[in-house]
N, C-alpha and C positions, 0 to 999 in steps of 0.2 A: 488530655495531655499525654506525649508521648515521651516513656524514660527510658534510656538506652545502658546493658549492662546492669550494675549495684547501685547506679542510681537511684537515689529515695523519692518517694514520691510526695511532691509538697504537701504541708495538712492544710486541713479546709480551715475555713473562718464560718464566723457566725452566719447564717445564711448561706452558704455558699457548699458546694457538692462538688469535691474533685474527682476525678474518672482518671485513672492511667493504664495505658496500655505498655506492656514492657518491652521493647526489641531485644534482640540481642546487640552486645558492645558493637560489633562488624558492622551494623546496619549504621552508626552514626553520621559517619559522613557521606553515606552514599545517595544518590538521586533517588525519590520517593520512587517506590517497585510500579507507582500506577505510569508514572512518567515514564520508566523505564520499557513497560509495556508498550505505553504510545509510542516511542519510538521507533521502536522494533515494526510495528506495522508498517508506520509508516515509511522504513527500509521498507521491507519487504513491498512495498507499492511501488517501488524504483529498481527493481532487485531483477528486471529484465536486461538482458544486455544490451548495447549501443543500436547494434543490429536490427535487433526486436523491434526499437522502440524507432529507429528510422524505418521501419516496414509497417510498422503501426499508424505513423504518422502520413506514410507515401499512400496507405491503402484511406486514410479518412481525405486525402487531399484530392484524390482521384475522381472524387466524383467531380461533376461536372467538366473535366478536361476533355479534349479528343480521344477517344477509344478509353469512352469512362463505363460506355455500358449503360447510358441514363438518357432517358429525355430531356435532361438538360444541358445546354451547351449544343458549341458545334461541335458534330460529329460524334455523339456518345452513342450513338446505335452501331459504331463500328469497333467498339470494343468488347461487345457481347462474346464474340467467339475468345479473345484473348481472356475473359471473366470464367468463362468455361472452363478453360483451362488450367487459370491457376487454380481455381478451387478443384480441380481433379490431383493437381499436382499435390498440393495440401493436403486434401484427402489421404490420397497413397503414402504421403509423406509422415502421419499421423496413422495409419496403421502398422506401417514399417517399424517405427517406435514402438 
């Protein structure tokens, strides 16, 4: 059982073994600290901007298109040089940072 502040801790009965843990008063009403962690991650898992997350999705959807760079599809062998590319640009772009 959890008691918050100068709360008392209930006594036990016949048979029966109670455990309390004390918080402090502050902690009463707030969201349990583990939930409060889940949260936070799980921001931080969306925490890429618009941008990102639309270049993210344009680069998983690529494959198989025209000038995808893949044996699959029409025309993916004609995007190998454009594939070159961006990933040089990236590259440079990430050491620049």
């Amino acid at each position: 059982m959890v008691t918050y502040g100068d709360d008392d801790c209930p006594e036990s009965t016949e048979g029966e073994i109670v455990v309390c843990a004390r918080q402090p008063e502050s902690e009463r009403y707030r969201i349990p600290k583990a939930v409060r962690e889940q949260e936070k991650e799980e921001e931080a898992q969306y925490a890429q901007s618009w941008t990102a997350q639309f270049q993210n999705h344009e680069e998983e959807g690529r494959l198989g298109r025209p000038n995808s760079c893949s044996v699959i599809g029409t025309n993916g062998f004609t995007g190998c040089q454009a594939a070159i590319l961006r990933d040089w640009f990236a590259e440079r772009n990430s050491v620049a940072e």
